[in-house]
NUBANU-266067 format. One record per residue (C-alpha): x, y, z. Coordinates in steps of 0.25 Angstrom, whole numbers, padded with zeros to 4 digits, always signed. Layout:
BEGIN
XYZ ...
***
This chain:
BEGIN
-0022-0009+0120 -0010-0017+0118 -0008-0013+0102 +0007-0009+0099 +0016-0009+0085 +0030-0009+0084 +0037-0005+0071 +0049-0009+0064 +0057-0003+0053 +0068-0013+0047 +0076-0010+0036 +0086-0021+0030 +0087-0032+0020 +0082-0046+0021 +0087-0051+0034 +0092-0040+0039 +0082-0031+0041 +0087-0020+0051 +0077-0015+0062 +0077+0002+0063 +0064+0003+0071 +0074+0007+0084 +0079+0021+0076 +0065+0025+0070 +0061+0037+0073 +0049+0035+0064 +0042+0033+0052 +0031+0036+0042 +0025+0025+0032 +0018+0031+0020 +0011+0019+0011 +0000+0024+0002 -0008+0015-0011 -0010+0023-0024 -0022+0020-0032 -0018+0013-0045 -0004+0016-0040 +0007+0009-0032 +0006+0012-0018 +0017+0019-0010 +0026+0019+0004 +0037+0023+0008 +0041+0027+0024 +0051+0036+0031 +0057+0032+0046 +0066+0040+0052 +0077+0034+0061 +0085+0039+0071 +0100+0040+0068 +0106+0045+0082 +0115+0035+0081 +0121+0036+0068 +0118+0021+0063 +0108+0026+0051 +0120+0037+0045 +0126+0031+0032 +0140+0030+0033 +0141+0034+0047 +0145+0019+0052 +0133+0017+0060 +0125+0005+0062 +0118+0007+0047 +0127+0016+0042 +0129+0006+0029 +0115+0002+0027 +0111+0003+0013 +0097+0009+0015 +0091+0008+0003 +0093-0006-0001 +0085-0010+0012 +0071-0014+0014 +0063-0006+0025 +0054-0012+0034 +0042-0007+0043 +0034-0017+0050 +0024-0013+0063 +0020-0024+0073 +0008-0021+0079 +0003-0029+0091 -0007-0032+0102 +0001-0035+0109 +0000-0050+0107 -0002-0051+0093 +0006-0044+0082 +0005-0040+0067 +0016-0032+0060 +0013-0024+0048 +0022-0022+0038 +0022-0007+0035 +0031-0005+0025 +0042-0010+0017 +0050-0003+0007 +0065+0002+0004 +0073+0015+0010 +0071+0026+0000 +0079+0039+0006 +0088+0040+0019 +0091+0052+0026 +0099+0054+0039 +0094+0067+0047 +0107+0070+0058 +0108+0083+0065 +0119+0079+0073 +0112+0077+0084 +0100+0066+0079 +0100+0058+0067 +0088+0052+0058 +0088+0045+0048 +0075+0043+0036 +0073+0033+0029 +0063+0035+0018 +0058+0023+0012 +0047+0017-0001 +0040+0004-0002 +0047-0007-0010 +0034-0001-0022 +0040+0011-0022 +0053+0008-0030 +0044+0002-0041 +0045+0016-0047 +0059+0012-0050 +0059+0000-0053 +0059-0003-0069 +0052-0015-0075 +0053-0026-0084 +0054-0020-0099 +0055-0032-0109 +0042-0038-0108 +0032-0028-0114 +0018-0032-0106 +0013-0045-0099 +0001-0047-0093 -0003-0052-0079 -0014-0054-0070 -0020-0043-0063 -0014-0031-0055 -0006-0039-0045 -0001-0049-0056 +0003-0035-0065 +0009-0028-0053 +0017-0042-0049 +0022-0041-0067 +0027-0031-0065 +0035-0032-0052 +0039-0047-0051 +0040-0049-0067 +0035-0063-0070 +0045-0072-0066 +0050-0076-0078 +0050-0065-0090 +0048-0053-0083 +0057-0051-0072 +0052-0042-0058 +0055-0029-0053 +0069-0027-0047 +0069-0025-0032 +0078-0024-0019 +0082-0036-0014 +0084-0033+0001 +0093-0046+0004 +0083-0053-0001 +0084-0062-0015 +0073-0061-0025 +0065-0048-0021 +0052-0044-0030 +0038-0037-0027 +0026-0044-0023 +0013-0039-0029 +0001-0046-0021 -0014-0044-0025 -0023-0041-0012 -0036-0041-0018 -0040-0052-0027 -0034-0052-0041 -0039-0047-0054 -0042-0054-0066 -0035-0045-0076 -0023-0044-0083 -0015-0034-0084 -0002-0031-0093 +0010-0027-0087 +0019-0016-0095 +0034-0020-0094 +0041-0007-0100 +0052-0005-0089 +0043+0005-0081 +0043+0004-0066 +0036-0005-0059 +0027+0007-0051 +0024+0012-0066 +0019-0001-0069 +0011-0004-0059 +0005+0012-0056 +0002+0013-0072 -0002+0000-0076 -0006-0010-0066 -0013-0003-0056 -0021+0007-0062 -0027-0004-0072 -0034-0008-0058 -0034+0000-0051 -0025-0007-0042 -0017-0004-0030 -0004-0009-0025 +0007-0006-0014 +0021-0011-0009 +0019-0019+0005 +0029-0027+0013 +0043-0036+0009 +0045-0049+0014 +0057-0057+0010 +0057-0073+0007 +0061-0074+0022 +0047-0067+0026 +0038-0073+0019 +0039-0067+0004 +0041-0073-0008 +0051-0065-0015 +0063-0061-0007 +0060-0049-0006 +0046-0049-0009 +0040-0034-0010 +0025-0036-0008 +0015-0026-0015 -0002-0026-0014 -0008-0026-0024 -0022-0021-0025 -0031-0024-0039 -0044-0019-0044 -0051-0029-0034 -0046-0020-0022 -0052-0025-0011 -0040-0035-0003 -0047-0048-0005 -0035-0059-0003 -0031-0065+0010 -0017-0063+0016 -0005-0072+0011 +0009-0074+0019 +0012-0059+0021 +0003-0053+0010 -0007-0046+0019 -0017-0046+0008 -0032-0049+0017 -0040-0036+0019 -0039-0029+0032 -0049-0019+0034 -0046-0008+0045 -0057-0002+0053 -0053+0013+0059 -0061+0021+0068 -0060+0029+0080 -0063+0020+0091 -0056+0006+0087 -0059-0007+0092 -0056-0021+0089 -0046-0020+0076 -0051-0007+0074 -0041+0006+0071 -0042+0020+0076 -0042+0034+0070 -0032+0045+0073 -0036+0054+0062 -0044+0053+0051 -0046+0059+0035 -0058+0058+0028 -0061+0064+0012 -0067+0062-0001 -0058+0055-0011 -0062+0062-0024 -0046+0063-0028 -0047+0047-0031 -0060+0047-0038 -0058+0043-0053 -0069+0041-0063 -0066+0038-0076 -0054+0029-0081 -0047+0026-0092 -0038+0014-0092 -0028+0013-0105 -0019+0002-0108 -0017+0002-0121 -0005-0002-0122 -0008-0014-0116 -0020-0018-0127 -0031-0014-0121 -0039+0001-0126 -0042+0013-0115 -0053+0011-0107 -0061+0022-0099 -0071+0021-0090 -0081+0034-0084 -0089+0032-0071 -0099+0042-0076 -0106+0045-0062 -0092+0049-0056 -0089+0058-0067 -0102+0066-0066 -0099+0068-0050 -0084+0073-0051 -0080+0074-0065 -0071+0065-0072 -0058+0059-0062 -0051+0050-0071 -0040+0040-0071 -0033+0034-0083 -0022+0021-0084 -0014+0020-0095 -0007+0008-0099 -0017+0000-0090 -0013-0015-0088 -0026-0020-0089 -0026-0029-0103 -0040-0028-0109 -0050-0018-0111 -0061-0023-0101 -0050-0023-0091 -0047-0008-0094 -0061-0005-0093 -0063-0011-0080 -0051-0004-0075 -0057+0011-0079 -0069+0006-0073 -0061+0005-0060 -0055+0015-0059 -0069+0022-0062 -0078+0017-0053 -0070+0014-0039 -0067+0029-0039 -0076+0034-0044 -0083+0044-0032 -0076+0051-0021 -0078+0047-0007 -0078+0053+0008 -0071+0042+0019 -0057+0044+0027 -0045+0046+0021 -0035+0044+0031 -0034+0042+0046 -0023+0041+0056 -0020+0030+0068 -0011+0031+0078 -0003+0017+0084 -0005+0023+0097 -0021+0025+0095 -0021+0011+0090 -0014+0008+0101 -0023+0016+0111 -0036+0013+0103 -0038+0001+0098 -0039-0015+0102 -0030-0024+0101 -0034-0031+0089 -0033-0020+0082 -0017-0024+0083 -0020-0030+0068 -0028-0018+0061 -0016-0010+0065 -0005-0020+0059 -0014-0021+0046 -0015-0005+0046 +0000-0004+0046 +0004-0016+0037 +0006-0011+0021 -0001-0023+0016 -0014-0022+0024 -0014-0006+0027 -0018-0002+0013 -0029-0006+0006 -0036-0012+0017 -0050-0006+0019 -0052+0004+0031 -0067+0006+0039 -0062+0021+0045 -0073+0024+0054 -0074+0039+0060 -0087+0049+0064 -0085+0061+0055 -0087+0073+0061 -0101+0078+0058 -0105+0064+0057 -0115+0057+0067 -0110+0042+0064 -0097+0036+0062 -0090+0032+0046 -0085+0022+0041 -0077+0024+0030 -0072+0012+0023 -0059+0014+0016 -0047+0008+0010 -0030+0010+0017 -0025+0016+0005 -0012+0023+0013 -0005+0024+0026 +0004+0032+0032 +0013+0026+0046 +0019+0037+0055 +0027+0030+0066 +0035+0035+0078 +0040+0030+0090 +0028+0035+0097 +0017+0030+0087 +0013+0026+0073 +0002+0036+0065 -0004+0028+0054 -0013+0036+0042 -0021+0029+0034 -0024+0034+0019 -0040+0029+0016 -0048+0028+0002 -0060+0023+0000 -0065+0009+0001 -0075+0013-0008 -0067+0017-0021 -0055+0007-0018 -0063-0007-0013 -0074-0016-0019 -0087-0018-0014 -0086-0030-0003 -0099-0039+0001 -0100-0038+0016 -0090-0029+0019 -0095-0013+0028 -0081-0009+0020 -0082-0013+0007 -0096-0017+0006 -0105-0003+0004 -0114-0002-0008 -0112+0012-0015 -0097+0011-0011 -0089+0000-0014 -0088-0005-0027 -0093-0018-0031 -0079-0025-0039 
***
């Protein structure tokens, strides 16, 4: 098999991004979504320091470099050894630094958050009162990226760059509400975890940058998913919005795109069932509502969830709302949890095409919320699974020697609509209909 990847890890500023990938020692990558919540990442690499260039102060080669003021970089190319893909793993800021020297070996740590991670410090607009705006993406992107006009946007880091601000890009088809945004000076993370996302319940996570020079928009631009009540990815790619579904299949003898296992979890999900909701947004003008899925209730008692100061604007809407969150959780169910895959099983096991499945797999805007068929034989069983789920995390574990990948797995089944025609999304008694 000819399927390799190489990784880079820069650090810089618009045009002069620094490549470190020679002195890592390696790294972990932990992103993970949040239902109804912001999703989070953040990544720790370790670099060797041997030579002194990473001591502050010392005089070395990056003695001077003010750290935290940079943007952090990792990309992984991935070929077949004629055709490439490179996926953007992540992108964010330096949160910590720490320098490890024994005297005889020296390491340096850097720890790092996503570029939505700092939203939890980041004050708002406070002037206005509320506005109200389009559906979840249109919310989310009021309260980041202002309106142009009245309502400024969010402060951000520059990076070398000129006239930088979020990016907030729907990747399922848009919803016809409106929802009212609360400008009271709370942080953006607040906004977006207490009103927006719960009036969906909607999902959303910080992705890649890309300056002016690249390809984006804003300069730089800080691109964030955005997943509304619609859930499943419906819209096709745009520029470098990798927004198009990409299901994954994984089973234990790939081939063709196929991926393989390592190590597999499989369990019951009864910590996410909720069902009975009460969604409150009185203070945006509309009355409590509650909704009660009276089936759920007399199988494993009362698991509710309430929003307060919902963003949704009228009553039916509310209503609707509670009825989500009611219905799509309603039951526990048994499929895998987790699994693991090794670079160098891939690169043992599989074909060549599956060059792209692994590029996708690393790539933070295609390997989450993407639908996953994890095939597997469990033991005491006489016939193979196929449990069809949806990439809701994913830990990267690299080295010099290989790269470990865990994948974090709900269920299709609560978190994707029924879908005509498709052996994912298409079974009766499983998949909801929208």
């Amino acid at each position: 098999m000819t399927i390799d990847a190489t990784w880079q890890i820069e650090i810089g500023v618009k045009g002069a991004m620094t490549d470190y990938t020679s002195r890592v020692a390696g790294m972990n990558v932990k992103q993970r979504l949040g239902r109804a919540r912001l999703g989070t990442g953040n990544a720790v690499v370790t670099m060797l320091n041997n030579d002194g260039a990473l001591t502050p102060n010392g005089g070395g080669t990056y003695s001077g470099v003010d750290w935290f003021s940079q943007l952090v970089r990792i990309n992984c190319t991935v070929t077949d050894g004629s055709s490439n893909a490179t996926a953007n793993v992540f992108s964010g800021i330096v949160k910590d630094f720490y320098l490890s020297d024994d005297g005889t070996n020296s390491i340096v740590q850097f720890k790092m958050i996503d570029m939505a991670g700092i939203l939890g410090q980041t004050e708002t607009y406070t002037s206005l009162g509320y506005d109200t705006v389009g559906g979840l993406n249109g919310a989310i992107t009021r309260v980041l990226r202002g309106d142009g006009a009245t309502i400024p946007p969010v402060p951000t880091a520059a990076f070398g760059g000129t006239d930088s601000e979020y990016r907030p890009f729907t990747i399922t088809s848009g919803s016809a509400y409106s929802y009212r945004v609360n400008h009271d000076g709370t942080p953006a993370a607040q906004q977006i975890n207490d009103q927006i996302l719960p009036s969906g319940p909607g999902f959303a996570w910080s992705t890649t940058t890309f300056f002016d020079t690249e390809g984006g928009a804003d300069d730089p631009g800080f691109y964030i998913l955005v997943v509304d009540y619609t859930l499943n990815r419906t819209l096709a790619d745009s520029g470098t919005l990798k927004r198009a579904a990409r299901p994954q299949t994984f089973t234990a003898n790939p081939t063709g795109a196929q991926l393989p296992i390592n190590d597999l979890t499989a369990g019951w999900n009864h910590d996410d069932v909720r069902n009975q909701a009460t969604v409150d947004g009185t203070y945006f003008g509309h009355t409590s509502q509650t909704a009660s899925n009276t089936a759920s209730i007399d199988k494993y008692g009362v698991q509710a969830v309430t929003v307060n100061e919902s963003g949704v604007t009228t009553d039916e809407e509310a209503l609707e709302a509670a009825n989500r969150w009611a219905t799509l959780f309603d039951s526990p169910t048994y499929a895998a949890t987790a699994l693991t895959v090794k670079m160098s099983s891939i690169i043992n096991d599989c074909d060549d095409a599956a060059y792209e499945s692994v590029a996708n797999l690393l790539d933070i805007q295609s390997g989450l919320w993407n639908v996953a068929t994890v095939e597997y034989t469990p033991t005491g069983s006489p016939t193979q699974v196929a449990d069809h789920c949806v990439m809701f995390g994913r830990t990267i574990k690299a080295t010099p020697s290989d790269t470990t990948i865990t994948v974090e797995f709900v269920p299709a089944a609560n978190y994707q609509y029924f879908q005509l025609d498709s052996e994912a999304l298409g079974v009766l008694d499983q998949n909801r209909l929208r």
